[in-house]
Structure formats: structure tokens, C-alpha cells
C-alpha positions as semicolon CSV with decimal commas, in nm:
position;residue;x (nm);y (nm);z (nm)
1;X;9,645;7,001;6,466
2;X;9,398;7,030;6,170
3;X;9,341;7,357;6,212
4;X;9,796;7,400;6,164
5;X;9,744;7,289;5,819
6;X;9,455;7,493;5,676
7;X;9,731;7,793;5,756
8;X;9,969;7,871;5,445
9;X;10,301;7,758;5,454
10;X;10,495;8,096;5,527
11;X;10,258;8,165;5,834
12;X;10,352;7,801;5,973
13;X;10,738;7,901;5,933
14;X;10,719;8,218;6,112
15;X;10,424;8,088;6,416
16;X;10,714;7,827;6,443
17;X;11,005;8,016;6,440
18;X;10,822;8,240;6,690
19;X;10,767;7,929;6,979
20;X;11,152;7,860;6,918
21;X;11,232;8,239;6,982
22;X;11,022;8,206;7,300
23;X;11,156;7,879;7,377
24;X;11,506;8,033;7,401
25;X;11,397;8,373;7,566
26;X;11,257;8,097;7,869
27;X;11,574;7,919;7,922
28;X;11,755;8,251;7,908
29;X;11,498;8,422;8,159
30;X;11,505;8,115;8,355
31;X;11,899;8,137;8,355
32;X;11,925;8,472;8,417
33;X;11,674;8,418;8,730
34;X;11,840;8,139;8,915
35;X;12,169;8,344;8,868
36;X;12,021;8,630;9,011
37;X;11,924;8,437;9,337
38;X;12,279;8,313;9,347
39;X;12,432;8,635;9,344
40;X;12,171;8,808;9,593
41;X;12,256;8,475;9,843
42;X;12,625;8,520;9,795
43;X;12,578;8,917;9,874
44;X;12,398;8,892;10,172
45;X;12,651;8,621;10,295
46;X;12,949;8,871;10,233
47;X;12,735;9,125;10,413
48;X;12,693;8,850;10,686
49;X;13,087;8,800;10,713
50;X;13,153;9,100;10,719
51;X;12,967;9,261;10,995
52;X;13,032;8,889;11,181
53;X;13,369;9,018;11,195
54;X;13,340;9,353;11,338
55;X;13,104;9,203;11,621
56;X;13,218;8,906;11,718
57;X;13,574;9,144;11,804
58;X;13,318;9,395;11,998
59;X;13,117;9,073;12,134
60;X;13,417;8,859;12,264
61;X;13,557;9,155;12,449
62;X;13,212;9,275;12,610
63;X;13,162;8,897;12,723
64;X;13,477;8,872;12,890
65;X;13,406;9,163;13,095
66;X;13,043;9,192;13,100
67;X;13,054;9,526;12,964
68;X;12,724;9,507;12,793
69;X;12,620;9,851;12,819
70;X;12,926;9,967;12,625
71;X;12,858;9,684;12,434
72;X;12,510;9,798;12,339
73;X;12,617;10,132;12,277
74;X;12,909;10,015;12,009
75;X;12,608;9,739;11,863
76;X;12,390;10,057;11,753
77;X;12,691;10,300;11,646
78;X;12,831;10,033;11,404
79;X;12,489;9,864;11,306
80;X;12,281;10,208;11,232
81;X;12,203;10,160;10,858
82;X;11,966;9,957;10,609
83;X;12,171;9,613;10,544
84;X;12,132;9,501;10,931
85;X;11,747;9,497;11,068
86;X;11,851;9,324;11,381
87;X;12,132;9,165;11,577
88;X;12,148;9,014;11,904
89;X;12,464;8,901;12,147
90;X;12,381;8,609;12,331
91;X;12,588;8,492;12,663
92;X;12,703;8,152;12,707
93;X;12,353;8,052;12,834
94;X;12,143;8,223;12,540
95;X;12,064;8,513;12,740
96;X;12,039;8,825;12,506
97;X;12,273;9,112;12,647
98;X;12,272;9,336;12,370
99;X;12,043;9,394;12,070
100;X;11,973;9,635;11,756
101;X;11,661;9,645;11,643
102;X;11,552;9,331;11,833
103;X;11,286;9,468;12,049
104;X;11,148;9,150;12,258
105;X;11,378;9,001;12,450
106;X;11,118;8,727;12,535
107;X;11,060;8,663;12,156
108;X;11,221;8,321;12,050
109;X;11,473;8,383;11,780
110;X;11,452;8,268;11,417
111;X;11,645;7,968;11,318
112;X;11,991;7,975;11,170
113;X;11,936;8,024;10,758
114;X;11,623;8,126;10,764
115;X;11,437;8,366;10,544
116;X;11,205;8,551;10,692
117;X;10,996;8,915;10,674
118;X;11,128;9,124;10,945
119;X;10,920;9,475;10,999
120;X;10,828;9,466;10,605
121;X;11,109;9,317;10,457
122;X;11,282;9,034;10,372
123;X;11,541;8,894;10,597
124;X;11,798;8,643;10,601
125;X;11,927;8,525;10,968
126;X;12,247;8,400;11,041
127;X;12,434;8,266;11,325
128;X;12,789;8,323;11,449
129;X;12,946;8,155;11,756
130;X;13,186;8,375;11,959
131;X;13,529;8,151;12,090
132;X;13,800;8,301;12,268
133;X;14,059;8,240;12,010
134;X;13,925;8,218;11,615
135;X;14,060;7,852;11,624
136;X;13,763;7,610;11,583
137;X;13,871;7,379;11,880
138;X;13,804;7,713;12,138
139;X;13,494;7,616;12,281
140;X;13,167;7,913;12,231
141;X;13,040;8,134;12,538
142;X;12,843;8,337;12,343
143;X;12,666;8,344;11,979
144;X;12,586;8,677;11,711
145;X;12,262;8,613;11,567
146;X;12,221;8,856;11,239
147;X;11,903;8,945;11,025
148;X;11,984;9,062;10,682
149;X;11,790;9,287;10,500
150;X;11,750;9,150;10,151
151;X;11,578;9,476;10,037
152;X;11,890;9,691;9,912
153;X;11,962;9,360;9,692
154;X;11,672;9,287;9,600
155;X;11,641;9,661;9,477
156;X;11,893;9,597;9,264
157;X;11,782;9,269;9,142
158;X;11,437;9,424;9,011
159;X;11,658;9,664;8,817
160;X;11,836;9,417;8,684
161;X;11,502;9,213;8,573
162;X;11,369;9,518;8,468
163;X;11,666;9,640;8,203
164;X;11,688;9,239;8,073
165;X;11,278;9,229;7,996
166;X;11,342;9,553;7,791
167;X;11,586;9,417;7,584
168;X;11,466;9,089;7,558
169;X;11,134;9,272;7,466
170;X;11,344;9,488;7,212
């Protein structure tokens, strides 16, 4: 700190001023990031709930009759895009009978939550138990297991970085 005082007075003010500014610009890019997560988990969740919904309708009614190949046809109609990267219909005894974009039935599946990188990109997996009724007593015979694709989020979340490092820059 010997060196701080052989500096004149008006350069300590502003080298000061300065670590405050970037001080504050942390805790706002630090903010900024852990919202960012947030909203990127809470997307991919509404994704999750919302394709859990048309499946486990198509899934219940497949299981009941053991109309899998319909069921598999339906799965890739409805699932053909970029948010899904791969779905799978288990039976009541975890035996895939339908998939999209799972390509090894053998393969054990990822864990329920997990992140993962699927084919290149980042995934989220979720799990969904199909009941016969949507009351939570109904006992499962059969689960939806979901992988996410982060990357359309996350595309939007670089943006996002992106325009708030120019202006905090500016």
C-alpha cells in the first residue's frame, strides 16, 4: 500500500471510484446470471409439462391396448422438432415400447433430473409416471421419460448475456 500513496490525490479518487463501479457491475452480473439459470430451468420445465401432457394421453391409451406401433407412429409425429431430443414409453415392467430419438433400447436410461449432453447438446431428463386416472392414488403401469434440449434456451440466454455486457460495457 506504499506505492497507493506516492499517487496524487485525484488519481486515488477515481482508481477508487473505479473498484466500486466494478464492484457493483459483479453483483449485478452475478444477479443477472443466477436469474438467467432460473428462468432457463423454469422454461425447460414448462416445456417438460407440456409435452408430459400430450403423451402421457397418447401413452395411457397405447398401454391399455398395446397399440405401440400406433403409438410409435403418434411419438414421432408430435415429437419431430428441436425442444425434445428423446423420449421413451416404458410398460409397467420398464420395458421401452416406443421411443424418439432413443436409439438403444439396451442403453440404461439417465436418471430423473439430470443434466446431461445428448448427441451435442445439453439435455435435461425428466420423468413422468402414467396412472389410469390423473388422481395420485391410481397406481403407475407405465412411465414417459423426456430429454430436453436446453439449446434453443440457452440460445437465447447468450443473447441475453451478450446485449447486458454491451451495455454494461457502454
Amino acid at each position: 500500500m506504499n506505492w497507493y500513496r506516492h499517487i496524487p490525490f485525484r488519481l486515488q479518487i477515481l482508481l477508487a471510484a473505479g473498484a466500486v463501479l466494478l464492484l457493483i457491475v459483479a453483483g449485478f452480473t452475478y444477479a443477472h446470471w443466477r436469474a438467467l439459470d432460473e428462468a432457463l430451468s423454469r422454461a425447460a420445465e414448462r416445456e417438460a409439462q407440456h409435452y408430459t401432457r400430450q403423451l402421457d394421453t397418447l401413452a395411457r391409451q397405447a398401454l391399455l391396448t398395446h397399440d405401440y406401433e400406433q403409438l410409435q407412429d403418434r411419438l414421432e409425429a408430435l415429437l419431430a422438432g428441436e425442444t425434445i431430443a428423446f423420449a421413451v414409453v416404458l410398460d409397467e415392467d420398464g420395458r421401452p415400447v416406443a421411443t424418439y430419438g432413443w436409439q438403444d433400447p439396451v442403453q440404461s436410461l439417465p436418471a430423473d433430473g439430470s443434466s446431461l449432453q445428448w448427441q451435442g447438446q445439453p439435455v435435461r431428463v425428466w420423468y413422468h409416471g402414467i396412472t389410469v386416472d390423473t388422481s395420485a392414488a391410481s397406481p403407475s403401469f407405465g412411465r414417459i421419460v423426456l430429454g430436453i434440449s436446453l439449446t434453443p434456451l440457452e440460445t437465447g440466454r447468450e443473447r441475453l448475456i451478450l446485449s447486458t455486457a454491451l451495455l454494461l460495457l457502454f
